[in-house]
PDB file of N, CA, C and O in Angstrom:
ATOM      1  N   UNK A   1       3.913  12.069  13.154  1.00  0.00           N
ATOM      2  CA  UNK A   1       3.523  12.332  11.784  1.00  0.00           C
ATOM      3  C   UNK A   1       2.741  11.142  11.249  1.00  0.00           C
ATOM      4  O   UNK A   1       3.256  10.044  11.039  1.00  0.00           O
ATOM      5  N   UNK A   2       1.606  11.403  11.066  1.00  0.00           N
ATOM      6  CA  UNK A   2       0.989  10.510   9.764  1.00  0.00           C
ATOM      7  C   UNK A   2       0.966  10.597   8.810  1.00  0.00           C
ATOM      8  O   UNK A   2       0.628  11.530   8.081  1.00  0.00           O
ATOM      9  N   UNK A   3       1.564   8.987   8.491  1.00  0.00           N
ATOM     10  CA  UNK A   3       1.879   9.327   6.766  1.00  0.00           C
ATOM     11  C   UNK A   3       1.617   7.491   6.393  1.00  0.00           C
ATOM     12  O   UNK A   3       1.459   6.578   7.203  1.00  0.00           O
ATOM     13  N   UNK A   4       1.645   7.444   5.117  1.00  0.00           N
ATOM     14  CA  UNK A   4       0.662   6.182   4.733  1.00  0.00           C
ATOM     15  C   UNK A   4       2.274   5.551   4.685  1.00  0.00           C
ATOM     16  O   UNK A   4       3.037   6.421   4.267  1.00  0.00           O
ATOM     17  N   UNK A   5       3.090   4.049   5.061  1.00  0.00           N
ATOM     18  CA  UNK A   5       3.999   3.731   4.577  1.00  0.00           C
ATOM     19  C   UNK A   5       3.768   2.768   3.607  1.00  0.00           C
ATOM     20  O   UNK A   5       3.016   1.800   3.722  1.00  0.00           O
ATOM     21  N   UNK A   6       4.383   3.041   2.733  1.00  0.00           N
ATOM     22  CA  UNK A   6       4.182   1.949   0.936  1.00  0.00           C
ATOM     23  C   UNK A   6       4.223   1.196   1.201  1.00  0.00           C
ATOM     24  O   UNK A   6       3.374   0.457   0.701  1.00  0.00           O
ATOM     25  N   UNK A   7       5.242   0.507   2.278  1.00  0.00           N
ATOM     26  CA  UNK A   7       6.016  -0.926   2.045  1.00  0.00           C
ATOM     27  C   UNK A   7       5.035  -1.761   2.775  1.00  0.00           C
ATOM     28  O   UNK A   7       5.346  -2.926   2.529  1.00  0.00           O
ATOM     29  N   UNK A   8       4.004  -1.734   3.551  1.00  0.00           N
ATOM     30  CA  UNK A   8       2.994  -2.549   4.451  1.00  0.00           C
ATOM     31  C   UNK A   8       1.746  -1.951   3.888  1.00  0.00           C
ATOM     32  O   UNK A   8       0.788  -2.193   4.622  1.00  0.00           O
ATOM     33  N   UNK A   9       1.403  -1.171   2.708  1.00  0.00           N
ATOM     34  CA  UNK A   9      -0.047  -0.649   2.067  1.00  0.00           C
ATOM     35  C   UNK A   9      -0.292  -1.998   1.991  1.00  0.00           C
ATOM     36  O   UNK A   9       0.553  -2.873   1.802  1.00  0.00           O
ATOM     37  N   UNK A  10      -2.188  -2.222   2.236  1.00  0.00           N
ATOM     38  CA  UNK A  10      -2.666  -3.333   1.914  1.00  0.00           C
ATOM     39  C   UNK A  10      -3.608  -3.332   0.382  1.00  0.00           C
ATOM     40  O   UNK A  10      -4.662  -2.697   0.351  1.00  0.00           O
ATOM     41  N   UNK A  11      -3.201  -3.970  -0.649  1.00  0.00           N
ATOM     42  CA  UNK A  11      -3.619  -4.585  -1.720  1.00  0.00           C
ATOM     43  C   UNK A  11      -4.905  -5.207  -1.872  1.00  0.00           C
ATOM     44  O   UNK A  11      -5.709  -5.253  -0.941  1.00  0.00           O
ATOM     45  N   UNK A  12      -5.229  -5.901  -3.520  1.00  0.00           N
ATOM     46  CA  UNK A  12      -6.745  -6.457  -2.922  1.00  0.00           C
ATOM     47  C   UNK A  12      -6.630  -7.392  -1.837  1.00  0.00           C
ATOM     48  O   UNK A  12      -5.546  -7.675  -1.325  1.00  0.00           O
ATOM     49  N   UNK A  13      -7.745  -7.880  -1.475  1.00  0.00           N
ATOM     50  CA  UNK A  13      -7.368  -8.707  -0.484  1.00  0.00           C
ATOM     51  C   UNK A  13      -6.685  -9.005   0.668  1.00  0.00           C
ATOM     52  O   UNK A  13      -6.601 -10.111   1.204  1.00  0.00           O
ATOM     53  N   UNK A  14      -5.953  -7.434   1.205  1.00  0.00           N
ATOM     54  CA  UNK A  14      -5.064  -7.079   2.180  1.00  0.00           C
ATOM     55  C   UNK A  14      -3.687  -7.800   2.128  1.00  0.00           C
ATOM     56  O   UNK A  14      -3.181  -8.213   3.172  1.00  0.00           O
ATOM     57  N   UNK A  15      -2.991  -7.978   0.752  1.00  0.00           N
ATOM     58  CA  UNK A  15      -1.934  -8.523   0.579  1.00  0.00           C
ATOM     59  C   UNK A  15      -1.206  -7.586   0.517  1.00  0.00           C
ATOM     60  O   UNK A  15      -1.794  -6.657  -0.038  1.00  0.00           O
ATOM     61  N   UNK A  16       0.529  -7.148   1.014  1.00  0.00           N
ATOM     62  CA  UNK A  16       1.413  -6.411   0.905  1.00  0.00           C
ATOM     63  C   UNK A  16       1.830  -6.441  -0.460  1.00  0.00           C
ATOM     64  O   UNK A  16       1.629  -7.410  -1.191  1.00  0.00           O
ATOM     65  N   UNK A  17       2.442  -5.328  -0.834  1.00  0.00           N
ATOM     66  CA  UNK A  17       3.194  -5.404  -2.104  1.00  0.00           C
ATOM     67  C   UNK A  17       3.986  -6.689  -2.397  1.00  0.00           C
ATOM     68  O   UNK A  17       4.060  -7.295  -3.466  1.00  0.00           O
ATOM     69  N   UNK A  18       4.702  -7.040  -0.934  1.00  0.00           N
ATOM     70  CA  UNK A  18       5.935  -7.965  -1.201  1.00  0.00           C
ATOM     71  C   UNK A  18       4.846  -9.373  -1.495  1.00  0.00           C
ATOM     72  O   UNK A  18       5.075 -10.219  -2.359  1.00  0.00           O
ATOM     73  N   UNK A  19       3.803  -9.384  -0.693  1.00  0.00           N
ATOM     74  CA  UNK A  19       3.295 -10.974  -0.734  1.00  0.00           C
ATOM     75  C   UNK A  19       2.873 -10.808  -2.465  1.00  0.00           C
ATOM     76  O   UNK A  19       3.270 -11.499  -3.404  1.00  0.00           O
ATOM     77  N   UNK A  20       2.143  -9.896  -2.472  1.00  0.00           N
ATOM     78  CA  UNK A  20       2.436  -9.600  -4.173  1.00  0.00           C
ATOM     79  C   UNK A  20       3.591 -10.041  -5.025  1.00  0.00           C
ATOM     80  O   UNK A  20       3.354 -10.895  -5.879  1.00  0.00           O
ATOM     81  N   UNK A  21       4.407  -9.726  -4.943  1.00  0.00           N
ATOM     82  CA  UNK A  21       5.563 -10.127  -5.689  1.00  0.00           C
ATOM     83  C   UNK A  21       6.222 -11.122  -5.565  1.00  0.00           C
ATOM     84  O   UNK A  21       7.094 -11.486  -6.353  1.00  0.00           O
ATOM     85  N   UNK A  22       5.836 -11.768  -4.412  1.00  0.00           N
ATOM     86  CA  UNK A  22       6.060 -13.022  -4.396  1.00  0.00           C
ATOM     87  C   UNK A  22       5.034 -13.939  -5.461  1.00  0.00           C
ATOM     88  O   UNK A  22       5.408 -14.586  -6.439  1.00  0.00           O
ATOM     89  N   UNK A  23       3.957 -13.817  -5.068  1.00  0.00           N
ATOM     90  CA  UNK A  23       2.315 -14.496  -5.900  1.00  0.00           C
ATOM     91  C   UNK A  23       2.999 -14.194  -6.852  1.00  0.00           C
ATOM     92  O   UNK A  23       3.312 -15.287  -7.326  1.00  0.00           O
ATOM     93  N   UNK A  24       3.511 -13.314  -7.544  1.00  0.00           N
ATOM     94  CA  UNK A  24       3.937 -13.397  -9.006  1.00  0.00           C
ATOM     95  C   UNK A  24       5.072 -14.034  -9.361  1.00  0.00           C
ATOM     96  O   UNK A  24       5.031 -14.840 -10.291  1.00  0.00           O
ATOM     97  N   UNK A  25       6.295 -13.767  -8.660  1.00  0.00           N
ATOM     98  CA  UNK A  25       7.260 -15.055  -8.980  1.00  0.00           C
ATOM     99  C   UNK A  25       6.778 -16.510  -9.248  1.00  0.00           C
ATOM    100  O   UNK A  25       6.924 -17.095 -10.321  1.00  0.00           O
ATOM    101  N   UNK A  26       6.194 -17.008  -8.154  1.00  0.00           N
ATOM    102  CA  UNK A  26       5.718 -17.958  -8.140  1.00  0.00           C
ATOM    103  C   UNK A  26       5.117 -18.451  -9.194  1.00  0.00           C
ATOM    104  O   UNK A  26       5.353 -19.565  -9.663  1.00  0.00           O
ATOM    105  N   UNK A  27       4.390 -17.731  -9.580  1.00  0.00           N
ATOM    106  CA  UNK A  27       3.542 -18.196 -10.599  1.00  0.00           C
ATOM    107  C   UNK A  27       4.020 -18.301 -12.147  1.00  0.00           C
ATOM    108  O   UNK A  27       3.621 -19.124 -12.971  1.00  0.00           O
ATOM    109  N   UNK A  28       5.260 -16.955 -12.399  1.00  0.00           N
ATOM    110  CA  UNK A  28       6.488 -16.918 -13.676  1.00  0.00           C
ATOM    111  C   UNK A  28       6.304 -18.406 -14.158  1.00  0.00           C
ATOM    112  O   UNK A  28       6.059 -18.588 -15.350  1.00  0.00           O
ATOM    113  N   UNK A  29       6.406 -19.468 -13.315  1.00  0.00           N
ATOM    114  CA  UNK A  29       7.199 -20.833 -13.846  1.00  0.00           C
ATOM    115  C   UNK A  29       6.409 -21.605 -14.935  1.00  0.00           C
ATOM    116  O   UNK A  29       6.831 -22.251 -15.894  1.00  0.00           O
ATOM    117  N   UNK A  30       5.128 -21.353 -14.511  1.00  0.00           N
ATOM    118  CA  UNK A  30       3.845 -22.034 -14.906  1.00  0.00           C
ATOM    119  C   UNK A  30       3.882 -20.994 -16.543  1.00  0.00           C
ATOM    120  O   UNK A  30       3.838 -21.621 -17.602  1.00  0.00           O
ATOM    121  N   UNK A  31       3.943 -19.839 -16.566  1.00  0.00           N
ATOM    122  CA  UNK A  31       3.310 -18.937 -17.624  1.00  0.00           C
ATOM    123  C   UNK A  31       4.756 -19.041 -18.302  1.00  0.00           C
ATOM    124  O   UNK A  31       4.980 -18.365 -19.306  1.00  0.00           O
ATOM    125  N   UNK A  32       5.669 -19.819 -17.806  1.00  0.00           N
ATOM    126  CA  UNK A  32       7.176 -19.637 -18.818  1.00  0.00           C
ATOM    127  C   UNK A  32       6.658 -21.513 -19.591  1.00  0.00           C
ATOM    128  O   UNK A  32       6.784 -21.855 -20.767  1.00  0.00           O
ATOM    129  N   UNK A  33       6.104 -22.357 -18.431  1.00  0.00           N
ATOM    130  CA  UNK A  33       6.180 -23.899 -19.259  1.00  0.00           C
ATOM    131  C   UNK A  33       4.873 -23.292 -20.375  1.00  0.00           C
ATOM    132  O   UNK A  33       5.015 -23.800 -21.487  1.00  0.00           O
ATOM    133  N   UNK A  34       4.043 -22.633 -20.319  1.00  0.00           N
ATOM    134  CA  UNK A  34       2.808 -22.470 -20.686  1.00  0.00           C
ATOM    135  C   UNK A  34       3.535 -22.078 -22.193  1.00  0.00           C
ATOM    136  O   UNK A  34       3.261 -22.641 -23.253  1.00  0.00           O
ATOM    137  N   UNK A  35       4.297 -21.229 -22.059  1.00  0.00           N
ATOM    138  CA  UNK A  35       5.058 -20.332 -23.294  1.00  0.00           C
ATOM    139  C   UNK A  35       5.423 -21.433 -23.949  1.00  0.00           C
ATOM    140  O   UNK A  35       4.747 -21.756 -24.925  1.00  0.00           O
ATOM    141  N   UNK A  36       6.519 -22.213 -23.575  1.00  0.00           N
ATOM    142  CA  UNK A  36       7.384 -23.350 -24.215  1.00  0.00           C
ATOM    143  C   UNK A  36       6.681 -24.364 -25.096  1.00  0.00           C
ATOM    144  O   UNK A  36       6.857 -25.017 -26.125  1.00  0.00           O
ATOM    145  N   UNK A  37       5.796 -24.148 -24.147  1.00  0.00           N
ATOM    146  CA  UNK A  37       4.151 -25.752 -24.583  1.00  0.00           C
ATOM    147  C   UNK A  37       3.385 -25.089 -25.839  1.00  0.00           C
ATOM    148  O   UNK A  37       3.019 -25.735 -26.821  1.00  0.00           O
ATOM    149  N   UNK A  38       3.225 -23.902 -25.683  1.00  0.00           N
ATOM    150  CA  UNK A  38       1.878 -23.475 -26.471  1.00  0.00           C
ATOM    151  C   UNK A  38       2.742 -22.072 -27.689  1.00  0.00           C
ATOM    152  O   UNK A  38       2.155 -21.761 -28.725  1.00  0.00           O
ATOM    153  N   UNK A  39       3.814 -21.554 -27.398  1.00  0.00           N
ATOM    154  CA  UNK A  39       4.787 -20.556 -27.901  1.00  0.00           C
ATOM    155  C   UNK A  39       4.118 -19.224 -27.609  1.00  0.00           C
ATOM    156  O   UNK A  39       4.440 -18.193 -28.199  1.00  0.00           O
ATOM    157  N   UNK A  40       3.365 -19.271 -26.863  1.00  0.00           N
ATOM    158  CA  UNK A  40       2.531 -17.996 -26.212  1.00  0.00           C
ATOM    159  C   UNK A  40       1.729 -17.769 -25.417  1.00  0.00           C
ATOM    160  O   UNK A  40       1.079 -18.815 -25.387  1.00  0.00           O
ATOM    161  N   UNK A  41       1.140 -16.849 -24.458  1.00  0.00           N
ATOM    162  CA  UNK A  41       0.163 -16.715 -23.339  1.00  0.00           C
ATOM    163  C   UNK A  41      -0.336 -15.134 -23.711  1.00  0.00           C
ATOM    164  O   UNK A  41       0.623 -14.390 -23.507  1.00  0.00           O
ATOM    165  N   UNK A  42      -1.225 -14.564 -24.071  1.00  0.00           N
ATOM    166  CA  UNK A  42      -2.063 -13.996 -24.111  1.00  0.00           C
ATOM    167  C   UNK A  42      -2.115 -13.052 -23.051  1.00  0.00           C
ATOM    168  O   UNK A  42      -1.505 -13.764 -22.253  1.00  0.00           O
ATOM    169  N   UNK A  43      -2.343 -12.066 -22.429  1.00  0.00           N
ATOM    170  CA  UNK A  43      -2.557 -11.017 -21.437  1.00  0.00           C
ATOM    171  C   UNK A  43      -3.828 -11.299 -20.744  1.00  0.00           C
ATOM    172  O   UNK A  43      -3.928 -11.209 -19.520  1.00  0.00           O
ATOM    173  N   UNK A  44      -4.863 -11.661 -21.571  1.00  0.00           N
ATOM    174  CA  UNK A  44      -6.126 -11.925 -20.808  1.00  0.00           C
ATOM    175  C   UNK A  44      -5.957 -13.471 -19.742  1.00  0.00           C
ATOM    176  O   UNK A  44      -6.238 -13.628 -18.554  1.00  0.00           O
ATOM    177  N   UNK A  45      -5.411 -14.397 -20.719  1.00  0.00           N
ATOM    178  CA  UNK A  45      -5.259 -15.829 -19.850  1.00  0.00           C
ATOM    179  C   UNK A  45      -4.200 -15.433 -18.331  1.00  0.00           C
ATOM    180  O   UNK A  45      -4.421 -16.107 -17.324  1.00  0.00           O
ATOM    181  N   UNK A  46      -3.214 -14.455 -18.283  1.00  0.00           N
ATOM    182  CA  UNK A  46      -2.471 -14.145 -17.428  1.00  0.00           C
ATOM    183  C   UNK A  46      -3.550 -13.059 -16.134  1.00  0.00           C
ATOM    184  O   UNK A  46      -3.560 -13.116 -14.904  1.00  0.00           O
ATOM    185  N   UNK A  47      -4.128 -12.403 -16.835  1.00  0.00           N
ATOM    186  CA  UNK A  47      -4.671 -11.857 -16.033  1.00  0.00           C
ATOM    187  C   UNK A  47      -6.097 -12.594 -15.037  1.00  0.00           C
ATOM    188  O   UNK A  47      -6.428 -12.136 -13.943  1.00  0.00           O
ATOM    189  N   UNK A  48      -6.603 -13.475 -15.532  1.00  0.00           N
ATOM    190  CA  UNK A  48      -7.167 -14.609 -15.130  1.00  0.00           C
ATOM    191  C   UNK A  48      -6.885 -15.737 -14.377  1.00  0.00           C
ATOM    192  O   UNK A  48      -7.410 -16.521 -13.586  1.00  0.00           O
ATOM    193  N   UNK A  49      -5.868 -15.506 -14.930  1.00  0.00           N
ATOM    194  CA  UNK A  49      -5.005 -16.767 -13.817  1.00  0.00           C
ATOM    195  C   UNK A  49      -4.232 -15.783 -12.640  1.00  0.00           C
ATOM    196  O   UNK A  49      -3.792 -16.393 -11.666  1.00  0.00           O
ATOM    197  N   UNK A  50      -4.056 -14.396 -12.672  1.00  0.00           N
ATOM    198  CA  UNK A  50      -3.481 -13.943 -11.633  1.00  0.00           C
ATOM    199  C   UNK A  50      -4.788 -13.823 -10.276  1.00  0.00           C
ATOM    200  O   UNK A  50      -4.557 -13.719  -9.072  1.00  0.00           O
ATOM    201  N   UNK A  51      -6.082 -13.875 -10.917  1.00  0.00           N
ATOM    202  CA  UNK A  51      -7.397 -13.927 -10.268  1.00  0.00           C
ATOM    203  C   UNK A  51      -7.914 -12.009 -10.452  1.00  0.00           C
ATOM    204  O   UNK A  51      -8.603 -11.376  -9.653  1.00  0.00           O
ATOM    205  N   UNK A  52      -7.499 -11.664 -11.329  1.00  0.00           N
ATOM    206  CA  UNK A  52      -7.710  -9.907 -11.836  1.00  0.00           C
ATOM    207  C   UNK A  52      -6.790  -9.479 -10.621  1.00  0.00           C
ATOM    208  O   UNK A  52      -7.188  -8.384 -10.223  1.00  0.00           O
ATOM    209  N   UNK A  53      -6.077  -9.776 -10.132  1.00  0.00           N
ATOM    210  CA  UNK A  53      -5.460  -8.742  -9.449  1.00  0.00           C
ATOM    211  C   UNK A  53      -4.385  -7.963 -10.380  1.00  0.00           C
ATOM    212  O   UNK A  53      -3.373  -8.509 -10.819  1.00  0.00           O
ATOM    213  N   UNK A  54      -4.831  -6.282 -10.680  1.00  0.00           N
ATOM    214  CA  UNK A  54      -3.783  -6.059 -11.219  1.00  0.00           C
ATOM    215  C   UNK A  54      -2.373  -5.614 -10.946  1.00  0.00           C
ATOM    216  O   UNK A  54      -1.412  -5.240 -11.618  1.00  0.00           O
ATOM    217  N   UNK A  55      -2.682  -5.835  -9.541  1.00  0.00           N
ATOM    218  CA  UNK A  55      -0.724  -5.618  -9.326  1.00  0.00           C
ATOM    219  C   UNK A  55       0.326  -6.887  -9.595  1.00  0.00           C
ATOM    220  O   UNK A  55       1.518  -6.869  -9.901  1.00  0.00           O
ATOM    221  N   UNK A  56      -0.744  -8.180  -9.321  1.00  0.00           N
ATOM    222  CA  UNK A  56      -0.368  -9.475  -9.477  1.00  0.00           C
ATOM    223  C   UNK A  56       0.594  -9.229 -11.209  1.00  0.00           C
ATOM    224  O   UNK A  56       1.755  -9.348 -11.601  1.00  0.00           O
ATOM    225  N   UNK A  57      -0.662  -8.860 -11.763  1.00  0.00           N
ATOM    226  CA  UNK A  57      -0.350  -9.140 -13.571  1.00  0.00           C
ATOM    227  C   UNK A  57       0.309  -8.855 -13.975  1.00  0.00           C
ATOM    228  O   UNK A  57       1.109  -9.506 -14.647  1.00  0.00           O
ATOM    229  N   UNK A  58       0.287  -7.206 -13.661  1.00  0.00           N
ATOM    230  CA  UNK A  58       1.475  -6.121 -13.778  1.00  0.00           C
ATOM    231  C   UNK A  58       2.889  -6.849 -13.410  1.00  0.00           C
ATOM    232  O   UNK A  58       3.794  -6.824 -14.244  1.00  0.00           O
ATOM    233  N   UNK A  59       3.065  -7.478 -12.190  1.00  0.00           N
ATOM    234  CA  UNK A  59       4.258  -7.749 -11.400  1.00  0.00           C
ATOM    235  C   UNK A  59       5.347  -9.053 -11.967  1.00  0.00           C
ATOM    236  O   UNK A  59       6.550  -9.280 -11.836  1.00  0.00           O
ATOM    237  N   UNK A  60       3.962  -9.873 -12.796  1.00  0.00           N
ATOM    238  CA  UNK A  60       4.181 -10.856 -13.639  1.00  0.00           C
ATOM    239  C   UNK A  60       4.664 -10.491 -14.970  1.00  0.00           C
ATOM    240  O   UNK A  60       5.659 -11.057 -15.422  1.00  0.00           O
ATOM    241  N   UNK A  61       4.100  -9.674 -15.575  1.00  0.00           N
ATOM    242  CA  UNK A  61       4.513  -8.915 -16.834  1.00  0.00           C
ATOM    243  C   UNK A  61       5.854  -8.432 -16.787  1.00  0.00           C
ATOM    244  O   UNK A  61       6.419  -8.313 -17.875  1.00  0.00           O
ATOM    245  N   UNK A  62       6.403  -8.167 -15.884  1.00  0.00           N
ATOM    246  CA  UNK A  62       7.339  -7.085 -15.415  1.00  0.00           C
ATOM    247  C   UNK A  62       8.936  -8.434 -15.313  1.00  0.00           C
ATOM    248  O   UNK A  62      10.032  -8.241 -15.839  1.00  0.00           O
ATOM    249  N   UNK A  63       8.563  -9.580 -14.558  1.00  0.00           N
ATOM    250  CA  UNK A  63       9.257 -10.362 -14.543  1.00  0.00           C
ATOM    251  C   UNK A  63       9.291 -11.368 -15.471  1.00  0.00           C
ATOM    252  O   UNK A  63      10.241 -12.149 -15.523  1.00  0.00           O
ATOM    253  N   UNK A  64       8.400 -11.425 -16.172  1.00  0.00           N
ATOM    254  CA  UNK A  64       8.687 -12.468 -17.485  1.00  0.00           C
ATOM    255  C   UNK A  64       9.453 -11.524 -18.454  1.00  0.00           C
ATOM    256  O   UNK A  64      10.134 -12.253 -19.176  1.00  0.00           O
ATOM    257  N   UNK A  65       9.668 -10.007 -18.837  1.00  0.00           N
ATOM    258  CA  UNK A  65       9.991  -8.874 -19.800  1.00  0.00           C
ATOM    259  C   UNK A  65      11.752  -8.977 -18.726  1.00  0.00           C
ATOM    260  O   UNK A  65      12.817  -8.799 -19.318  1.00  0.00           O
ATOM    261  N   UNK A  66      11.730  -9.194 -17.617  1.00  0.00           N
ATOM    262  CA  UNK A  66      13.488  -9.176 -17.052  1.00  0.00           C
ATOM    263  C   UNK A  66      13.452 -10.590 -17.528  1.00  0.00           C
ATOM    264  O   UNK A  66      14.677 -10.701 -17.552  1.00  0.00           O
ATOM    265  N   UNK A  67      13.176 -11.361 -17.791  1.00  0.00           N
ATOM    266  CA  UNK A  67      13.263 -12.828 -18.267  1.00  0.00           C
ATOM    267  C   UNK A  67      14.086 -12.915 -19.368  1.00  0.00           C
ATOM    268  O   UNK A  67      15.081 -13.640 -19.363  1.00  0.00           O
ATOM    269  N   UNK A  68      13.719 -12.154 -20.431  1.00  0.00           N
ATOM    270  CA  UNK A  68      13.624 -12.318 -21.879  1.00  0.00           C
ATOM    271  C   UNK A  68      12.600 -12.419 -22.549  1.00  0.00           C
ATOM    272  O   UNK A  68      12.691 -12.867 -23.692  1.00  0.00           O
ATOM    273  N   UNK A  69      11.690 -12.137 -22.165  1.00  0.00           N
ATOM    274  CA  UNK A  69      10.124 -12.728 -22.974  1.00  0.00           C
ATOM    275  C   UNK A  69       9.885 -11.337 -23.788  1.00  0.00           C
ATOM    276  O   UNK A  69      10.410 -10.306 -23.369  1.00  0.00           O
ATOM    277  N   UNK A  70       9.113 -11.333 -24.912  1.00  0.00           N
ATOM    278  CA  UNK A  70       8.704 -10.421 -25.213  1.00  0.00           C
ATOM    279  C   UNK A  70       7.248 -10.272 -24.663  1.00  0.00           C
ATOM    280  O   UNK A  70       6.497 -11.230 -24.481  1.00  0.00           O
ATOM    281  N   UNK A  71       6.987  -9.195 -24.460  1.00  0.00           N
ATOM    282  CA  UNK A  71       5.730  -9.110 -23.701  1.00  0.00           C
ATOM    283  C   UNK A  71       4.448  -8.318 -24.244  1.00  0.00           C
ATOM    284  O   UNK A  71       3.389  -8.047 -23.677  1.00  0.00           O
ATOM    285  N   UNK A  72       4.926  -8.029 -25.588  1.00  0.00           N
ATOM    286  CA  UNK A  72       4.067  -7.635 -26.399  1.00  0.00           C
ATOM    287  C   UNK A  72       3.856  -5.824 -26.158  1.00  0.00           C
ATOM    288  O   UNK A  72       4.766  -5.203 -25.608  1.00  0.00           O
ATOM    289  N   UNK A  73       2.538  -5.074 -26.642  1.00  0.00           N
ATOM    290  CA  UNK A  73       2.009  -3.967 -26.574  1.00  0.00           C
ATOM    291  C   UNK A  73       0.545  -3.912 -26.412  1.00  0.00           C
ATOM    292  O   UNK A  73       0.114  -4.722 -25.592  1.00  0.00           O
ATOM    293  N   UNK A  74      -0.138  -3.323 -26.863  1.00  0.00           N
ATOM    294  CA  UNK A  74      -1.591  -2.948 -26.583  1.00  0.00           C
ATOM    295  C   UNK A  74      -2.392  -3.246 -28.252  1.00  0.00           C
ATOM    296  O   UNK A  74      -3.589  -3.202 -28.534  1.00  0.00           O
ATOM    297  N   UNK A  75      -1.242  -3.537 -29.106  1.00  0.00           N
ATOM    298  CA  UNK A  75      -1.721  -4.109 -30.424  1.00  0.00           C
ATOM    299  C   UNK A  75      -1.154  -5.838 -30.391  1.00  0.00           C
ATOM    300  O   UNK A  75      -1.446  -6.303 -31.493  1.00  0.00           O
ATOM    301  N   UNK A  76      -0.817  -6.363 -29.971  1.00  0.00           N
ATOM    302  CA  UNK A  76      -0.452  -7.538 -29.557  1.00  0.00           C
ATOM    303  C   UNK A  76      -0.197  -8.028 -28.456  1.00  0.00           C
ATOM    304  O   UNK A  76       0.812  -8.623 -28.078  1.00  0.00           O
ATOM    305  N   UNK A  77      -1.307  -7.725 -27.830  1.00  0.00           N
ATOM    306  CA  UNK A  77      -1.377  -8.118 -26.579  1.00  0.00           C
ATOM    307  C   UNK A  77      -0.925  -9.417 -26.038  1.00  0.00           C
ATOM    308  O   UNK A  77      -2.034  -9.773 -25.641  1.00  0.00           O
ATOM    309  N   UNK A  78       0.141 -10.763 -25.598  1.00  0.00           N
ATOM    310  CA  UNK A  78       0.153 -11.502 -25.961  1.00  0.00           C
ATOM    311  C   UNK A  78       2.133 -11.858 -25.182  1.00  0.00           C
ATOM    312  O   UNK A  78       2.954 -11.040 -25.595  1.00  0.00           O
ATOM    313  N   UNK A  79       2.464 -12.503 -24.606  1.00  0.00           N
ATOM    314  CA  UNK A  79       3.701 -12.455 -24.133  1.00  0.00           C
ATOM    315  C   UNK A  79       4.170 -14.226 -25.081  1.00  0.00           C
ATOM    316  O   UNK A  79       3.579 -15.305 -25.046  1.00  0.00           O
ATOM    317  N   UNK A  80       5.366 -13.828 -25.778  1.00  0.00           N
ATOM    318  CA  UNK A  80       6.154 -14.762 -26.295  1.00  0.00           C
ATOM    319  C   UNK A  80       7.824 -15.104 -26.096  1.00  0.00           C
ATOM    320  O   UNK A  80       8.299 -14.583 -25.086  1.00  0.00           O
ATOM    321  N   UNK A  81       8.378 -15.574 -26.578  1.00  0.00           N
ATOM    322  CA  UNK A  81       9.695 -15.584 -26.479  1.00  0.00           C
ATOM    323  C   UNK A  81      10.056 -14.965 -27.627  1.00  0.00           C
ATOM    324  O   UNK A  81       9.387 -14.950 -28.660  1.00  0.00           O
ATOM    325  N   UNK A  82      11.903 -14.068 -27.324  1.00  0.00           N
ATOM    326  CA  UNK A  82      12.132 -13.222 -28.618  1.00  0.00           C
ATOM    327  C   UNK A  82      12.683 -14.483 -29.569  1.00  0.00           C
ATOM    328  O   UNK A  82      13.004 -14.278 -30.739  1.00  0.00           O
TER     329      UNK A  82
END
């Protein structure tokens, strides 16, 4: 049977989901001191710094919001602390 498996699909750049989600952990630490320093990060500066990957951003968004962060909407685009 051929069938596409999710867990090894290649991403931009032929990165797995997981190396994905790793690139985004990783990177949480920086966009949490960024928060503390500045009391906010913006969606565009995150998505820029993820290099436009949007599974990166997404994956980042996703783990700063299990954090505690507020992560804003589409009218405040903009991730802060509650």
């Amino acid at each position: 049977m051929d069938a596409c498996d999710a867990r090894i699909r290649a991403y931009k750049n032929g990165k797995t989901f997981d190396q994905c989600r790793d690139i985004a952990k990783s990177m949480n630490p920086d966009f949490k001191k960024h928060i503390e320093d500045k009391g906010k990060i913006t969606w565009a500066e995150i998505l820029d710094l993820a290099g436009h990957d949007e599974i990166i951003y997404k994956l980042t968004l996703k783990f700063l919001r299990r954090d505690g962060y507020d992560i804003g909407n589409h009218k405040i685009p903009e991730v802060k602390k509650f």
